[in-house]
Each structure stands twice: as structure tokens, then as C-alpha cells.
Biopython code that builds the backbone (N, CA, C, O; Angstrom):
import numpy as np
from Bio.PDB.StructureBuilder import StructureBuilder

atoms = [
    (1, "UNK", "N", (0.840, -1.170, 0.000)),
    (1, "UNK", "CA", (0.000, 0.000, 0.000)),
    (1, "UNK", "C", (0.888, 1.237, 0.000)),
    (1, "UNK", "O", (2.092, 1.176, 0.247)),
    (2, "UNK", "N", (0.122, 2.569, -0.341)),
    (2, "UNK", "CA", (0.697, 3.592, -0.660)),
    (2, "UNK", "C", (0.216, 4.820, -0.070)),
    (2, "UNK", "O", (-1.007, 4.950, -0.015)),
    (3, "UNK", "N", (0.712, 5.447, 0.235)),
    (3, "UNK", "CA", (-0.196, 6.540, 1.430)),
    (3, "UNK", "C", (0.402, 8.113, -0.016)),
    (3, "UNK", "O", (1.578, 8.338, -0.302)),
    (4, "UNK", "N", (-0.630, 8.761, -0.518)),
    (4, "UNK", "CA", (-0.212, 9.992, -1.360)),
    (4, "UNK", "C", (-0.806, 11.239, -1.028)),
    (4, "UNK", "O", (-1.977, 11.564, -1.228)),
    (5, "UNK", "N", (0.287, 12.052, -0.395)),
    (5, "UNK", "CA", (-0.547, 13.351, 0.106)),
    (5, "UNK", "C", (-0.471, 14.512, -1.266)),
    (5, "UNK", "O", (0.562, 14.606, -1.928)),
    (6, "UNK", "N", (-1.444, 15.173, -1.505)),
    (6, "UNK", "CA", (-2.113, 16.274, -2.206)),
    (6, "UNK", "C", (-2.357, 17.185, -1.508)),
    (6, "UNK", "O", (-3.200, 17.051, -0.621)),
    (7, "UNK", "N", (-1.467, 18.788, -1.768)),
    (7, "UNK", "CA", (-2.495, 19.812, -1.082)),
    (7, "UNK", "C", (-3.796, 20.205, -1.448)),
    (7, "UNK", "O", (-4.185, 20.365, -2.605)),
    (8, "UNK", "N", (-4.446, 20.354, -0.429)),
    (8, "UNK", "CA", (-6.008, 20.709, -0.114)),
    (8, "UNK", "C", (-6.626, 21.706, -1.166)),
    (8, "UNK", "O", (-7.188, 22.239, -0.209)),
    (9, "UNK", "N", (-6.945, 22.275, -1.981)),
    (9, "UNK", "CA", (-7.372, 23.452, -3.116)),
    (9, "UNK", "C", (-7.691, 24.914, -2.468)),
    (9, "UNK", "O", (-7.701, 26.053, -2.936)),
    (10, "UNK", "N", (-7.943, 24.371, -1.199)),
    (10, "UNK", "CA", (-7.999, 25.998, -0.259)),
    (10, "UNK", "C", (-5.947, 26.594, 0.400)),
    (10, "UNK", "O", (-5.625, 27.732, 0.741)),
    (11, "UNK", "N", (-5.056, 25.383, 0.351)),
    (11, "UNK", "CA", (-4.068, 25.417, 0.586)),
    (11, "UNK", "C", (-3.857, 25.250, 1.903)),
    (11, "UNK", "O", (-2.709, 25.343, 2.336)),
    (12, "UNK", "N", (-5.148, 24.923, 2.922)),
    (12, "UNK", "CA", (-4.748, 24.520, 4.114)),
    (12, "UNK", "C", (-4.463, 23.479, 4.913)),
    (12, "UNK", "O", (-4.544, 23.389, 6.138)),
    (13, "UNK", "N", (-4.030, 22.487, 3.881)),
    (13, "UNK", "CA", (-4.003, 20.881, 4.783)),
    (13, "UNK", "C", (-3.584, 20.273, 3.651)),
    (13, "UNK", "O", (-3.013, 20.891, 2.753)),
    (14, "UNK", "N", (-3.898, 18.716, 3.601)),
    (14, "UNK", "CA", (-3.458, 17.893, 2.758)),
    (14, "UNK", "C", (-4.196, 16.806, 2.539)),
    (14, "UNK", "O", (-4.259, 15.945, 3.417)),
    (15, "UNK", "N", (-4.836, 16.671, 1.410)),
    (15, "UNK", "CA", (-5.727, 15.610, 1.323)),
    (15, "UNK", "C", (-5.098, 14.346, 1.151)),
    (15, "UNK", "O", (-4.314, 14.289, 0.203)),
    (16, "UNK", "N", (-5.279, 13.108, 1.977)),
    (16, "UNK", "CA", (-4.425, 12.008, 2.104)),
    (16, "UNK", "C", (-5.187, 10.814, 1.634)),
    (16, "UNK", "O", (-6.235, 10.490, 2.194)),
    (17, "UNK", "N", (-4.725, 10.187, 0.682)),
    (17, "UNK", "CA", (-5.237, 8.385, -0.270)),
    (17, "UNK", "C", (-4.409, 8.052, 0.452)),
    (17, "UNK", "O", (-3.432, 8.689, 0.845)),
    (18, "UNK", "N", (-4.880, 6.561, 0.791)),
    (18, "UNK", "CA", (-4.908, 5.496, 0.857)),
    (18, "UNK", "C", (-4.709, 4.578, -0.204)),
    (18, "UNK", "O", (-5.836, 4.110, -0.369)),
    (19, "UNK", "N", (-3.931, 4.027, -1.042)),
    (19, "UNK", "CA", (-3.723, 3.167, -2.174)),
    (19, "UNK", "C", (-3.292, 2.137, -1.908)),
    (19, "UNK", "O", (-2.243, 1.851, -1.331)),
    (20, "UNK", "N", (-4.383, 1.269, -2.469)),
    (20, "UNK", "CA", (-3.858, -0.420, -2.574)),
    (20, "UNK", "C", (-3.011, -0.930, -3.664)),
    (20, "UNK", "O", (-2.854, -0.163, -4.614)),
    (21, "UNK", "N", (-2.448, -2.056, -3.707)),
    (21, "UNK", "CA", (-1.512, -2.158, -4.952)),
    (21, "UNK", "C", (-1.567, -2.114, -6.466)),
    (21, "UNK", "O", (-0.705, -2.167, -7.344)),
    (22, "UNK", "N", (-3.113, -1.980, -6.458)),
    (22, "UNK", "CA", (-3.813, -1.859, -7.784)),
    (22, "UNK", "C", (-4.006, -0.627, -8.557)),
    (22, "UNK", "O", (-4.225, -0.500, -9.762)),
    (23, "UNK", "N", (-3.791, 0.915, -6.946)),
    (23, "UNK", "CA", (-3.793, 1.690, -6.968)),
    (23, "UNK", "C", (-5.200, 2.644, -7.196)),
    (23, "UNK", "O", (-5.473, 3.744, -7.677)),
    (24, "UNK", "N", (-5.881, 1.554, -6.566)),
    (24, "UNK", "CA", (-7.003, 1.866, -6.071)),
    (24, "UNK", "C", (-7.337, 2.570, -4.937)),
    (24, "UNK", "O", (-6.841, 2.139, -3.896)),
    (25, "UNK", "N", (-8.066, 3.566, -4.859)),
    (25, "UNK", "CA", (-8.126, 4.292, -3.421)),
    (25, "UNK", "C", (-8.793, 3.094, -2.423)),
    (25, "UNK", "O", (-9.592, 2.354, -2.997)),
    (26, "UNK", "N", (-8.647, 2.939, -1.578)),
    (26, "UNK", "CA", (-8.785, 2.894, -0.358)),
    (26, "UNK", "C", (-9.685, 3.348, 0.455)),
    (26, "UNK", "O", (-10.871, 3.023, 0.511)),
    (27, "UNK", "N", (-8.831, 4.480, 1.404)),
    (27, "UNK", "CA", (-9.526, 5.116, 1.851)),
    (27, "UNK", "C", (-9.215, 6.996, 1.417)),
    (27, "UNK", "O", (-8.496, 7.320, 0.472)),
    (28, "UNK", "N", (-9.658, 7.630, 1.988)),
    (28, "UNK", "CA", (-9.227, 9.311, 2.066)),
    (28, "UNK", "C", (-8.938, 10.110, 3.340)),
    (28, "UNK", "O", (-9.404, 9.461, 4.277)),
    (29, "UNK", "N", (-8.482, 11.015, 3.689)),
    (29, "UNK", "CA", (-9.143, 11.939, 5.323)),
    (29, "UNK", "C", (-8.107, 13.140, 4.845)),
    (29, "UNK", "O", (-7.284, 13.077, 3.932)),
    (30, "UNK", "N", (-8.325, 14.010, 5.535)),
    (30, "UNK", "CA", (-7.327, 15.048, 5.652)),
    (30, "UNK", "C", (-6.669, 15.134, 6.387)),
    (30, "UNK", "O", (-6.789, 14.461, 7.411)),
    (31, "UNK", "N", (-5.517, 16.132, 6.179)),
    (31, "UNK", "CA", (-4.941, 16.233, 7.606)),
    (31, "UNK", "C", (-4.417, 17.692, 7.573)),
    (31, "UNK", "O", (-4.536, 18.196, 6.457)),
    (32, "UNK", "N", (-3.887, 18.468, 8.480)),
    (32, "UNK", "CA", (-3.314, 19.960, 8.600)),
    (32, "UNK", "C", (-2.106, 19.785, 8.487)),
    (32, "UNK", "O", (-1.581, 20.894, 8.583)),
    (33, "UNK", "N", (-1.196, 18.852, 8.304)),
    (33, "UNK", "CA", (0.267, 18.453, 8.205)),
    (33, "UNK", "C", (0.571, 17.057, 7.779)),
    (33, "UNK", "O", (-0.364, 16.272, 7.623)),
    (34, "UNK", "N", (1.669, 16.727, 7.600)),
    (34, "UNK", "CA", (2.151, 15.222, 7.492)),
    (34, "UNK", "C", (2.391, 14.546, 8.654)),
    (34, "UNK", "O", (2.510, 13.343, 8.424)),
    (35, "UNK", "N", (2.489, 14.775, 9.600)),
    (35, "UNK", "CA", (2.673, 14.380, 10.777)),
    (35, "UNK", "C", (1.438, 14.281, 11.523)),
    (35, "UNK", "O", (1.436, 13.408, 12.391)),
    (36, "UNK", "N", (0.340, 15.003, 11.385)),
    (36, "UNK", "CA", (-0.886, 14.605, 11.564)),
    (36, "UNK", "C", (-1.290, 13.474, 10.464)),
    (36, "UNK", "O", (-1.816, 12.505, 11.012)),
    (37, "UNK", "N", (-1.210, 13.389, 9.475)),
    (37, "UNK", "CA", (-1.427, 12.050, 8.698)),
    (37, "UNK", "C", (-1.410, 10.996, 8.568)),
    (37, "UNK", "O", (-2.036, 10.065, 8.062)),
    (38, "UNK", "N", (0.383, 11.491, 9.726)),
    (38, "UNK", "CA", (0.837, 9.821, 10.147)),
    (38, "UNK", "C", (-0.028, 9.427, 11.186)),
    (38, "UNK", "O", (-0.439, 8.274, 11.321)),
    (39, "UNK", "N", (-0.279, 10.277, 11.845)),
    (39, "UNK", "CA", (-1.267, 9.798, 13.235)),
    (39, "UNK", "C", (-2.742, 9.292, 12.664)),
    (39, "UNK", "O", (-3.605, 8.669, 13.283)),
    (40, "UNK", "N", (-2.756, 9.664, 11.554)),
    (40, "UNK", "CA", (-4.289, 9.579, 11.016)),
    (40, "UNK", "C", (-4.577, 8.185, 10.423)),
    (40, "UNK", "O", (-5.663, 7.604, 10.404)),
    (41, "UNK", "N", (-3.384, 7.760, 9.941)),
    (41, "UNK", "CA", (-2.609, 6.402, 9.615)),
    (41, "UNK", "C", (-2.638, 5.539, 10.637)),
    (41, "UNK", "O", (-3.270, 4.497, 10.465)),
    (42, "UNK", "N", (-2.072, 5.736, 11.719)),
    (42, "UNK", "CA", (-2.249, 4.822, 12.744)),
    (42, "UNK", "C", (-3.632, 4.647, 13.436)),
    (42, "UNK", "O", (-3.956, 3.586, 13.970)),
    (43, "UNK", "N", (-4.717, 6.146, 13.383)),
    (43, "UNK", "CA", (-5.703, 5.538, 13.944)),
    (43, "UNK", "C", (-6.356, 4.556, 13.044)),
    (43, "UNK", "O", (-7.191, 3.797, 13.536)),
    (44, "UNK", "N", (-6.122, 4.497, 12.008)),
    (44, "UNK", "CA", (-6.537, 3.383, 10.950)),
    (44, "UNK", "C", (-6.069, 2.042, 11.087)),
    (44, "UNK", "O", (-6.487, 1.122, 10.384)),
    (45, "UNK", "N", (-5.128, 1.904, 12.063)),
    (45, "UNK", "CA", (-4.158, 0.207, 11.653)),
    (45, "UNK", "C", (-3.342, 0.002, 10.457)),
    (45, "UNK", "O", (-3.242, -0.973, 9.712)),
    (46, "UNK", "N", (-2.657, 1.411, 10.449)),
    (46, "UNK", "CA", (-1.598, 1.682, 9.529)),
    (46, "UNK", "C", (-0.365, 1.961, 9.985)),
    (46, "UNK", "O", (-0.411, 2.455, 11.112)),
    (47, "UNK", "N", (0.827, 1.826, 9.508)),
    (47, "UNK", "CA", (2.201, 2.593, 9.902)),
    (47, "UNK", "C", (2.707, 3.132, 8.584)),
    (47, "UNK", "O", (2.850, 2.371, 7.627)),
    (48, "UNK", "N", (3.064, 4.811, 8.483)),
    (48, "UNK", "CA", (3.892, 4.607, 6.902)),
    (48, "UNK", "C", (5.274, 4.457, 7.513)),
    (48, "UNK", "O", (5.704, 4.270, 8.651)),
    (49, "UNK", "N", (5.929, 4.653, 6.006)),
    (49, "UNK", "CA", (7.295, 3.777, 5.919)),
    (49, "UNK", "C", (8.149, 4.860, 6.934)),
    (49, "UNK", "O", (8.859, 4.515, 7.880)),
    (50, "UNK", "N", (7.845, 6.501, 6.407)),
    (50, "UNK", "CA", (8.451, 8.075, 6.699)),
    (50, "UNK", "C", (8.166, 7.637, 8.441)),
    (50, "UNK", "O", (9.185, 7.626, 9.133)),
    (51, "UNK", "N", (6.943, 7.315, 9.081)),
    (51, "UNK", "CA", (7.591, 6.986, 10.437)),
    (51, "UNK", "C", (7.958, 6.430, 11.023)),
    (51, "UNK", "O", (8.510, 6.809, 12.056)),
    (52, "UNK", "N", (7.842, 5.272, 10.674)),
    (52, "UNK", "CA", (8.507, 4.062, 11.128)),
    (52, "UNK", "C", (10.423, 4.123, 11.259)),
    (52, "UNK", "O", (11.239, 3.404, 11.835)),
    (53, "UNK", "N", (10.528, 5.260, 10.474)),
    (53, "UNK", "CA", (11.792, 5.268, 9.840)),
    (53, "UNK", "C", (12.489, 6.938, 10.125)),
    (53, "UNK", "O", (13.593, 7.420, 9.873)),
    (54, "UNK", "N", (10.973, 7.606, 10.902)),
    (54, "UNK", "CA", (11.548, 8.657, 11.419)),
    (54, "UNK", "C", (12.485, 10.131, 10.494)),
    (54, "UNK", "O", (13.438, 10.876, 10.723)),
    (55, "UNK", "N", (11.385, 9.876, 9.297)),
    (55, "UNK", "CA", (11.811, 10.158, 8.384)),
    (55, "UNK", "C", (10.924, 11.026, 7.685)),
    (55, "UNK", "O", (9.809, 10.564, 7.930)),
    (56, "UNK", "N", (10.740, 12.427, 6.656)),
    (56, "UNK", "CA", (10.100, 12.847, 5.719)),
    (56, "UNK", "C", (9.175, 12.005, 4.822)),
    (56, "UNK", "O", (9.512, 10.849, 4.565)),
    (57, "UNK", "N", (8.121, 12.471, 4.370)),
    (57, "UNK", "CA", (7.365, 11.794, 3.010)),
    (57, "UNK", "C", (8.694, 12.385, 2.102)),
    (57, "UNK", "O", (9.594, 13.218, 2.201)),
    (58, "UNK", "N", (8.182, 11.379, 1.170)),
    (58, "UNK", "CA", (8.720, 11.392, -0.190)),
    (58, "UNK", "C", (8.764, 12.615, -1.094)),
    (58, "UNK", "O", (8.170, 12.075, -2.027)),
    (59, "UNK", "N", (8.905, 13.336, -1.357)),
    (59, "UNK", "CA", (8.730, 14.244, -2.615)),
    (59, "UNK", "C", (8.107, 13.350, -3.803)),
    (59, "UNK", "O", (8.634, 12.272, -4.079)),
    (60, "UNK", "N", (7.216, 13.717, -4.352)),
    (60, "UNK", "CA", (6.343, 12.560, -5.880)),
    (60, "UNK", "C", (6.753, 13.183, -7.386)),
    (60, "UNK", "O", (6.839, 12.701, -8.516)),
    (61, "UNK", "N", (6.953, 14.472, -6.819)),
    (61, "UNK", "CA", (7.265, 14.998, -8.625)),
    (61, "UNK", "C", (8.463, 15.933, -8.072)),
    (61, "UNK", "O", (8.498, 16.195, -6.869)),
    (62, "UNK", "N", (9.708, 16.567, -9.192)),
    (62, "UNK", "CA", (10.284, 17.186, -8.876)),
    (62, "UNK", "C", (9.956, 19.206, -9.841)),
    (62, "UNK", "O", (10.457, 20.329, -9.896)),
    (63, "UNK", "N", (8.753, 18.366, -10.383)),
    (63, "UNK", "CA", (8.487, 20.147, -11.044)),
    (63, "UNK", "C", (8.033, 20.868, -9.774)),
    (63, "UNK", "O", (7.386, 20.407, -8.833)),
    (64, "UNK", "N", (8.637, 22.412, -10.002)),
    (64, "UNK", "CA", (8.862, 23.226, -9.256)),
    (64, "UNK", "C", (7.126, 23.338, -9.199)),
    (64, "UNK", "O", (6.532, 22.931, -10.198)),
    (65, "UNK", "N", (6.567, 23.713, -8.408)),
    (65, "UNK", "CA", (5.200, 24.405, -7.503)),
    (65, "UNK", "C", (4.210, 23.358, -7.711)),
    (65, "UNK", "O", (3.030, 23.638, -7.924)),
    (66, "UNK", "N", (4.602, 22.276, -7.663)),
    (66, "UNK", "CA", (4.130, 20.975, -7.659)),
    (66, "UNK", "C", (4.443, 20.774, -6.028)),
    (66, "UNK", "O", (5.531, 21.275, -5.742)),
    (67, "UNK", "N", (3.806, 20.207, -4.964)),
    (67, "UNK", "CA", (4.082, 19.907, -4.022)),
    (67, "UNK", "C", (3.100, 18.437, -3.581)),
    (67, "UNK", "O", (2.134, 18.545, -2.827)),
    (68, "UNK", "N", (3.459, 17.310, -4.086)),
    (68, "UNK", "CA", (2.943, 16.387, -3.826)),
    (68, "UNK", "C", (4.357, 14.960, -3.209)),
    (68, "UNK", "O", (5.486, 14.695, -3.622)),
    (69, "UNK", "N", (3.384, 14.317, -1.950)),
    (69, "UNK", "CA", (4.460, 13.914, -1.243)),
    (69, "UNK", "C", (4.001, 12.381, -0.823)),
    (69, "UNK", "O", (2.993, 12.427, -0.118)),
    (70, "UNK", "N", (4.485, 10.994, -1.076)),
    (70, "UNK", "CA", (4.145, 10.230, -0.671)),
    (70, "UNK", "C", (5.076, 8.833, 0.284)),
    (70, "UNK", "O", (6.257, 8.807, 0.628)),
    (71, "UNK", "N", (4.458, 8.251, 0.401)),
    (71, "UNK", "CA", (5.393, 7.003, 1.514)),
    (71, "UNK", "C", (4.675, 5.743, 1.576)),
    (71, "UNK", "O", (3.497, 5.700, 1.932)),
    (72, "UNK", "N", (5.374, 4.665, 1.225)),
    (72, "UNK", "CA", (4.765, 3.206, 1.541)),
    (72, "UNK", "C", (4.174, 2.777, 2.634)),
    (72, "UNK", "O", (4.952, 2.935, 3.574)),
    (73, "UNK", "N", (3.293, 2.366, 2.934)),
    (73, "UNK", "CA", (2.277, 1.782, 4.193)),
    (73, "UNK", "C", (2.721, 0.432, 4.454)),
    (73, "UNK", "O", (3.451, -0.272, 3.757)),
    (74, "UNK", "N", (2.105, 0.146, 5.698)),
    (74, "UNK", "CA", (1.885, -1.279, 6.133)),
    (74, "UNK", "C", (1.008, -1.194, 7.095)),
    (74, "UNK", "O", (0.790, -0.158, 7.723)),
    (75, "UNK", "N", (0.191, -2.757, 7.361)),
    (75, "UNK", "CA", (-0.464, -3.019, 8.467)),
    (75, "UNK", "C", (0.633, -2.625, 9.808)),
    (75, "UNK", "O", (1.822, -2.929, 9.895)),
    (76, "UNK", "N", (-0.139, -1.918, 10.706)),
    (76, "UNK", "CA", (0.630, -1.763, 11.764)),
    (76, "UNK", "C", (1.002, -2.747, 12.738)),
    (76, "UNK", "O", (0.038, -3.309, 13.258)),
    (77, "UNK", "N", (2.156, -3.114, 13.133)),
    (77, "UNK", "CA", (2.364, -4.684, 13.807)),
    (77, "UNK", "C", (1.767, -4.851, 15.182)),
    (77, "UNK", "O", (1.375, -5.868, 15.754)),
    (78, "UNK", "N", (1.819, -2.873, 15.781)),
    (78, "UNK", "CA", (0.986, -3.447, 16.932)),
    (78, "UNK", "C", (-0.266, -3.348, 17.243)),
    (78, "UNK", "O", (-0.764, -3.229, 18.363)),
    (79, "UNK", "N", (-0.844, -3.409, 16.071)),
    (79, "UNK", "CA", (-2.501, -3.620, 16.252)),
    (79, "UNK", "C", (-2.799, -5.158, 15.838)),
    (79, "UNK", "O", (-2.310, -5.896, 14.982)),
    (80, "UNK", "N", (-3.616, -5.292, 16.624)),
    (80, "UNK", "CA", (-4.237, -6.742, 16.375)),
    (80, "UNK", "C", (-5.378, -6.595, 15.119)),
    (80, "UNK", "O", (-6.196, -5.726, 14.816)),
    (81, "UNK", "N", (-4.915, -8.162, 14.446)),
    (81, "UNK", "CA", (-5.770, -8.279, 13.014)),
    (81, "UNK", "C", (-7.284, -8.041, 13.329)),
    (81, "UNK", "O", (-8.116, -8.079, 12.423)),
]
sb = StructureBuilder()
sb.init_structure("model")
sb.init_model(0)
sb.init_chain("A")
sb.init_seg("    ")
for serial, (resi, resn, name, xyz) in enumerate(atoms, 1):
    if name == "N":
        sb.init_residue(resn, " ", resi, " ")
    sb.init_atom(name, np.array(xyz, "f"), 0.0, 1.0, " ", f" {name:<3s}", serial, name[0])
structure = sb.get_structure()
């Protein structure tokens, strides 16, 4: 799975997919940061890769005023199935 953040069209947050390997959405939610996302991730029974690893999202494109940012998912290990 694939977690892809998009800024919001008002510019205040970040609209966050959920992508399965098919690249199918999932799920959606927002968030006011990436770091709220990740938390938004875990209340789901998610971990992305950026925290697990204590680390930034990804940058997705490198054209300039493009700001789209993503990171690999997983089931979170310490939630029960």
C-alpha cells in the first residue's frame, strides 16, 4: 500500500489516499500536516514507511510548484488483526 498526500485546493491541509496495490483508493481523510497524517494512519491500523523510519514523506514529482508527497504503508504490527 501507498499513502499519497495532495495539497487541499484551499491550501490549508493535505488531502491524504490510501492506495492499494492496484492503486485503487482505499480510503481518504485530511490532515493539517504530514505528521498529523501519520497519526491519522495509525488511527486506521496503519504505519507509513516516513515513520517508522523517522523520516520525511517522499517528494512525488520534482516540477517546481508541484508539491505532492508520498510514503509506503503497512499493516501496523501493533494492532491486532
Amino acid at each position: 500500500m501507498y499513502a499519497v498526500a495532495l495539497p487541499d485546493t484551499a491550501g490549508h491541509g493535505w488531502n491524504i489516499s490510501l492506495l492499494g496495490g492496484d492503486g485503487e483508493v482505499r480510503e481518504s481523510f485530511t490532515a493539517t500536516d504530514l505528521e498529523e497524517a501519520d497519526s491519522g494512519l495509525q488511527q486506521r491500523g496503519y504505519l507509513s514507511m516516513a515513520s517508522a523510519m523517522g523520516r520525511d514523506w517522499e517528494r512525488l514529482t520534482a516540477r517546481r510548484g508541484e508539491n505532492r508527497h508520498g510514503t509506503p504503508v503497512f499493516r501496523d504490527p501493533g494492532e491486532p488483526l
